[in-house]
N, C-alpha and C positions, 0 to 999 in steps of 0.2 A: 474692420477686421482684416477683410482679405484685400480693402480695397476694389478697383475695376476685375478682379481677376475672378471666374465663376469656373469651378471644378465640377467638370461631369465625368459620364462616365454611368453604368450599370451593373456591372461587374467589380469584382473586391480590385483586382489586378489592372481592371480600366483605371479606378480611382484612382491607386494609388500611381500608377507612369503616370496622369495625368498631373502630378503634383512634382512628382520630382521633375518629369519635364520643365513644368515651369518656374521649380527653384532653379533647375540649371543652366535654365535660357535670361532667370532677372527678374521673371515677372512676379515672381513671387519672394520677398528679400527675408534673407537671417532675420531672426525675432517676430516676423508674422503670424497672428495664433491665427490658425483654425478653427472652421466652424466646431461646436460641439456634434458628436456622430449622429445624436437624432433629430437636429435640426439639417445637418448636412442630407439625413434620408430621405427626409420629408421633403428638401428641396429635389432630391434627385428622382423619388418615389420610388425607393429602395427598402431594404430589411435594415434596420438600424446595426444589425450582424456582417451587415456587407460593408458597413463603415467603420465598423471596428476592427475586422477584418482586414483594411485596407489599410487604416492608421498602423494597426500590425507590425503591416511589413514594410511600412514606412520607416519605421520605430529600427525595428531589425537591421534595416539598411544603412539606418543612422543618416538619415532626410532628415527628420523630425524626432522633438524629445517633449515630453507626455510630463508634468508637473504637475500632479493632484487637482486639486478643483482649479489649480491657474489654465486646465487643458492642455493643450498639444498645440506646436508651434516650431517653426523652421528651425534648424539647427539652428546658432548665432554664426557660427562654420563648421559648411557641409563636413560631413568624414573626405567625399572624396577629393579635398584640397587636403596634402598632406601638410606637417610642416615643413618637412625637409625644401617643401619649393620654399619657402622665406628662407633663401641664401643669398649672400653676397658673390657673386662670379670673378674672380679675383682676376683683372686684365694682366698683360703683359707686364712686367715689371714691378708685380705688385704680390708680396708673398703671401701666400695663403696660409692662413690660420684657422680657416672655420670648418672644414670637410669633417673632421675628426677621425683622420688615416693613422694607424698606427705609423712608427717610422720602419719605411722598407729594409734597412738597414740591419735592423735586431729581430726581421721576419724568418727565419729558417730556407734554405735552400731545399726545394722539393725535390728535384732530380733524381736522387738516391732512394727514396722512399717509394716513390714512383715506378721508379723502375724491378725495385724489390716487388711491390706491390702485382704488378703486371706480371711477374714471372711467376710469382703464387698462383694469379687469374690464370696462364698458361697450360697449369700443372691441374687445377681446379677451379673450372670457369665457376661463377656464381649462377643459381639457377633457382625459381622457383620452389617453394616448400621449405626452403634451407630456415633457420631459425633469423628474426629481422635483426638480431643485435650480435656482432659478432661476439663468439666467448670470451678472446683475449680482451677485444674492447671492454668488455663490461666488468670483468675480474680489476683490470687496471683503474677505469671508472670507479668501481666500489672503493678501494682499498686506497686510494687518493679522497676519498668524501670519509673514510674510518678514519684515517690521522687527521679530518682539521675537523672532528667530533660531528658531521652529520648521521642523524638519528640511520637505523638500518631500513632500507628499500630496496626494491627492486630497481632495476636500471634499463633504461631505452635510449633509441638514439632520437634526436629530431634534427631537423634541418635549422640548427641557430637559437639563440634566445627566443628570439620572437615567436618564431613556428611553436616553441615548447608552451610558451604562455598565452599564445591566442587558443592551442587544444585543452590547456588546462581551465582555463575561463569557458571555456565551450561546452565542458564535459560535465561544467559546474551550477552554473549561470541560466538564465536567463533575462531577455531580454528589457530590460529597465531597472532592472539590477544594479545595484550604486558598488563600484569597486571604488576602494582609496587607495590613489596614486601621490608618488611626492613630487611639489611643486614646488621650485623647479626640477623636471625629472625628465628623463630618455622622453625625446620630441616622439620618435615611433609609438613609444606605451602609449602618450597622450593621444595620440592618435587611432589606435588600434581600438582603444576599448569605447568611444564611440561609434566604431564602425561595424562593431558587434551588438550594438545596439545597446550597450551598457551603459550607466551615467558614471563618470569621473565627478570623484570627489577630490579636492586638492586636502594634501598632507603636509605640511611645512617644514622644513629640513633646515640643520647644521651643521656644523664640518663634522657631528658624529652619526648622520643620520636622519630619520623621523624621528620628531618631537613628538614622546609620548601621550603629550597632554593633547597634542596634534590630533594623534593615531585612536585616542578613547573617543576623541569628539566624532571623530566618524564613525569607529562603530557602533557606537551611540543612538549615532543619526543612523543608522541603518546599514550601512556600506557591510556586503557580505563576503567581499574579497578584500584584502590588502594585497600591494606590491611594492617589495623591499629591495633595493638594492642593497647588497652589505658592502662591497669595495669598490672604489673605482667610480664614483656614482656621477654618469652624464646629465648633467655637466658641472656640477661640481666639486667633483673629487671627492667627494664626504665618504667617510669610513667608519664602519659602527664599531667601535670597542665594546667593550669589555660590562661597563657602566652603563652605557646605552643599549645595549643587549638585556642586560640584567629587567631594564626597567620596564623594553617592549615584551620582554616574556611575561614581567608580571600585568599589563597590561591586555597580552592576549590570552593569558591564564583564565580571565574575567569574561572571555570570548571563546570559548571553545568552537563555536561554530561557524566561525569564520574558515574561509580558505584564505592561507599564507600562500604566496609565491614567493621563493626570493631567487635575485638573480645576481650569480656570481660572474661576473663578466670578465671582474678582475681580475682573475684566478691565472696565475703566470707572470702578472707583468707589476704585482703589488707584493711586497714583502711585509704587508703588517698582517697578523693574523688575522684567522677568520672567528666571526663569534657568531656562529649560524640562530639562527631564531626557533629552525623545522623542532617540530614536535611539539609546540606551545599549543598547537590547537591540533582537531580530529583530523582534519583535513590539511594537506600542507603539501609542496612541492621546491624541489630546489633546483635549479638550473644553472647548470655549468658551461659556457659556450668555449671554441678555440681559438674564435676568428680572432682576439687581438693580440692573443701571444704567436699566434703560428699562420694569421693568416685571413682577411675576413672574404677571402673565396672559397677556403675550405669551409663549407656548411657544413659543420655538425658540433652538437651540444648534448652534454648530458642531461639527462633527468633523471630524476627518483626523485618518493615522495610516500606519500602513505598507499597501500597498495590497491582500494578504491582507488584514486586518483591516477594511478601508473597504469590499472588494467584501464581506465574508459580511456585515456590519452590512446595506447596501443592497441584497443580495439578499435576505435575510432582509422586510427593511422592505418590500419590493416586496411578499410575499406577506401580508403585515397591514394595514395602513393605504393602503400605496402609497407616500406619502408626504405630507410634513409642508406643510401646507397652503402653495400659494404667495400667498396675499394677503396671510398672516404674514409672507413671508419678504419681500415687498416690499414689504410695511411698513416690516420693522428696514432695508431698504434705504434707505426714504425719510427713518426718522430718522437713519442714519447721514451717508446724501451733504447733508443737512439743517443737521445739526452740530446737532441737538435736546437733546443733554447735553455739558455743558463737563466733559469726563473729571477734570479738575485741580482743577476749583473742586467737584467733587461730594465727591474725593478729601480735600480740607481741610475741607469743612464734617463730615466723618464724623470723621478725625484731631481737628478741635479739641477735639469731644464725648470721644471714648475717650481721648484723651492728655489729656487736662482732667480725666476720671474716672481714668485711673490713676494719674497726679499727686495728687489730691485722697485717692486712697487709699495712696499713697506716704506721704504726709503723716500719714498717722494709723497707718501701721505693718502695712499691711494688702498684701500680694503678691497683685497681680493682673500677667492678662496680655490685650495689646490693641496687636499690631506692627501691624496692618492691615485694614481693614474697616469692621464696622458692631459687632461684640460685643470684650465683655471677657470674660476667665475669670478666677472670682475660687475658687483652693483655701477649701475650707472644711475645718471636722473633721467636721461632722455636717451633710450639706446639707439633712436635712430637717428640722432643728430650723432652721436657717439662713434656711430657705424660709419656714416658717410666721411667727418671728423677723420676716422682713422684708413678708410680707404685711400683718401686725399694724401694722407702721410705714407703712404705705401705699404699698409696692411689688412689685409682682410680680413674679418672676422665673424663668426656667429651672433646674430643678430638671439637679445633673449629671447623673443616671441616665439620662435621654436620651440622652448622649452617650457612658456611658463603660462599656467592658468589667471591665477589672482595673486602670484608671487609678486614681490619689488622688479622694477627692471632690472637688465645686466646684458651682459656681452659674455659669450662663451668663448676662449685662446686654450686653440689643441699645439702644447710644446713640443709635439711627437719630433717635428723637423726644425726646434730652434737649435742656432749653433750657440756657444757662449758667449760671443761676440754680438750678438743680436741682442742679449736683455735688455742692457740698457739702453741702446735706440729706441725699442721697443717700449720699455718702463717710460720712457720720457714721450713716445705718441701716446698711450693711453691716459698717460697724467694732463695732457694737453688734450685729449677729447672728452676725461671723463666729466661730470658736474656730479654738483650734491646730490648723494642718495640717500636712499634708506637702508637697515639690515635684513642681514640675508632672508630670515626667518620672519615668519609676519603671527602673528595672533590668531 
C-alpha cells in the first residue's frame, strides 16, 4: 500500500504534515492509497476520529482525494503543481504563442483614468465604512448584464474571475464535493477546484460549448456545481449560442440544485452574443472579469448572482480583504464611461488573426478550433513531440496538458500578437509537427 514508508504522528495535524511532507519530498508517489483510518489508528494507537480528522485536511488541502470504498490516496497531481508551470519558455528568436497575453496594442492607455482617478482620491480619499462596491461601478455593472438578458442580482466587486469562483465554490461547497468543469478548459479552474479540496469532473466541449449529454452525466453522477464558460472559452475559443444554451437550460431545468457559475471573460473582446444560462437553477452566479479587454493588471470583475450566493461571497470578502480596491473600480469606471476600448474593432482585429489561422490550417488539412477570442485549439496525436516539433521551427506553444483532464491531446496558439504575414509560416509549422488525432469532444 504505502510501501517502505510508515506514517506517524498522534495528533490529527502531526498525521496529516507527516504525509504531505512526504508526498512532497517523493517518498510517498501520486496514486498511493492510504491505510484505511482504523487500521491506520490501531497502528498509531490513536482514536480512529484523529485519522479522519487528519485525512480531512488532507482532502481540503488537496494532498489526497477519498473514492468511496476504493479509499483515500495521493492526488495523481499535487494542487500545489499548477498547470501554468507545463509551459514552454520561448528562447530568443523564437515567438511565443503560448502565455495567452491579450495583444498590448488594443489594451487601453491608463494614464488619463489614473490620473482622473487620483484627483477624485485628493478631493475624497477612500476610508473605512464607505460602501465595498462603488455606486457608479455597479449601476454601470448592472445595466451592461440588463442588455445582454442576465437574470436581476445584486453586484460586487472581486479581484478577477478566479477570486470570484474560488468564493463562490467556498460559500457553496464542501470538501469532496464533485464540480463539473469543461475539458479541455481554463488550466487555472482545473487547478483551483482540487485545491479546495473539491473533485473535478471533466465535461466535454465543442466549438458551442458543453455537451449537454456531457453536462446530464455529471450531474447525474453527483457533481453539485457546474462551470460554464459562454465566450472566449480557454483554450478553445468555444461560444455557446443560441441552440446550445436552449439545450443546457433544459438540462439544468432537471437540476435545480446545482450551483451554475458562468464566466464571461469574453465580454469586450467577442462580438457574438451572449446566451447566459443564470437562472436555470436556485443557485447561480455569473462573472464578468476586465483583465482582457482593458487589461489583465487591472484586478477587478464583476459578479452577480442570486442573492444567497452574492450575500455569502460579500460577507465572506468583508472579513479578508474588505474589499476590492475602489481606485480600481473607478478606474474600469472611467475607462468604461470614457469609451477607452472599441468592443467591435478589438473583436475583429482578434477574429481576423484566429480565422486567418484556422483558414490557413483548413487549407493544409489540419482541424483546428477558434469560434471566439484570442486562442486556437489545434488536436494533436502526440502534443509533446508536437511542442518540441514546433519550438524547433521557431514557435512556441501551449503545451494541451495544461488544459486537459481526459480530453484528446492538443496544443493551445494565443493569435493576440500574429501579424498577417505570419499565418502561413505558421499553418505550415504546425501541419509539419501535427500527427493523427482525434476529435475535440470525447464520449
Amino acid at each position: 500500500m504505502l510501501g517502505e514508508y510508515r506514517i506517524v504522528g498522534r495528533r490529527a495535524s502531526e498525521i496529516a504534515a507527516n504525509v504531505e511532507r512526504a508526498v512532497g519530498s517523493g517518498e510517498l508517489e501520486p496514486g498511493q492509497v492510504l491505510p484505511p483510518m482504523r487500521e491506520l489508528a490501531d497502528r498509531l494507537g490513536v482514536n480512529p476520529n484523529t485519522v479522519a480528522a487528519a485525512y480531512r485536511t488532507l482532502r481540503e488541502r488537496g494532498v489526497i482525494e477519498t473514492a468511496g470504498r476504493r479509499g483515500s490516496r495521493v492526488r495523481p497531481r499535487p494542487a500545489s503543481t499548477a498547470r501554468g508551470s507545463l509551459r514552454v519558455e520561448a528562447p530568443a528568436g523564437v515567438r511565443d504563442l503560448g502565455a495567452g497575453n491579450p495583444d498590448p496594442s488594443l489594451l487601453p492607455a491608463l494614464e488619463n483614468a489614473l490620473a482622473a482617478v487620483a484627483g477624485e482620491y485628493a478631493r475624497q480619499p477612500g476610508m473605512y465604512g464607505q460602501a465595498p462596491v462603488d455606486p457608479e461601478f455597479a449601476d454601470l455593472a448592472r445595466a451592461a448584464l440588463d442588455a445582454d438578458g442576465v437574470p436581476a442580482g445584486p453586484v460586487v466587486a472581486t479581484s478577477g474571475s478566479l477570486d470570484a469562483i474560488e468564493r463562490i465554490l467556498v460559500a457553496h461547497l464542501r470538501p469532496g464535493d464533485a464540480v463539473a468543469v469543461e475539458d479541455p478548459g481554463w488550466g487555472s479552474m482545473l487547478d483551483l477546484v482540487p485545491a479546495l479540496g473539491l473533485r473535478p469532473v471533466p465535461v466535454a466541449v465543442d466549438d458551442e460549448g458543453p455537451l449537454p449529454d456531457a453536462v446530464e452525466h455529471a450531474l447525474n453522477a453527483g457533481a453539485r456545481a457546474l462551470v460554464v464558460t459562454d465566450r472566449a472559452q480557454n483554450p478553445t475559443g468555444a461560444a455557446i449560442g443560441a441552440g446550445r444554451a436552449f439545450e443546457l437550460r433544459g438540462v439544468l431545468a432537471g437540476h435545480r440544485g446545482v450551483l451554475l457559475i458562468e464566466d464571461d471573460h469574453g465580454h469586450g473582446i467577442v462580438d457574438l452574443p451572449l446566451h447566459p444560462l443564470a437562472g436555470a437553477t436556485d443557485r447561480w452566479a455569473f462573472v464578468r472579469s476586465v483583465a482582457k479587454a482593458y487589461g489583465p493588471d487591472l484586478r477587478v470583475a464583476v459578479l452577480t448572482g442570486d442573492p444567497v450566493t452574492v450575500d455569502r461571497v460579500a460577507g465572506r470578502q468583508r472579513l479578508g480583504p474588505g474589499w476590492v480596491s475602489r481606485l480600481l473600480q473607478r478606474t474600469v469606471v472611467h475607462l468604461w464611461t470614457s469609451g477607452a476600448v472599441d468592443p467591435g474593432e478589438v473583436a475583429r482585429a482578434y477574429a481576423r488573426r484566429r480565422d486567418g489561422l484556422v483558414r490557413a490550417l483548413a487549407e493544409r488539412g489540419v482541424e483546428a478550433h477558434g469560434r471566439s477570442g484570442m486562442n486556437v485549439w489545434v488536436p494533436v496525436g502526440d502534443e509533446t513531440g508536437a511542442v518540441a516539433r514546433l519550438l524547433h521551427s521557431g514557435w512556441a506553444v501551449a503545451p494541451g496538458a495544461r488544459f486537459r483532464m481526459t480530453a484528446p491531446q492538443g496544443i493551445r496558439l494565443t493569435v493576440s500578437s500574429l501579424a498577417e504575414a505570419e499565418l502561413g509560416p505558421l499553418a505550415d509549422a504546425v501541419a509539419a509537427a501535427a500527427g493523427p488525432v482525434k476529435p475535440l469532444a470525447y464520449g
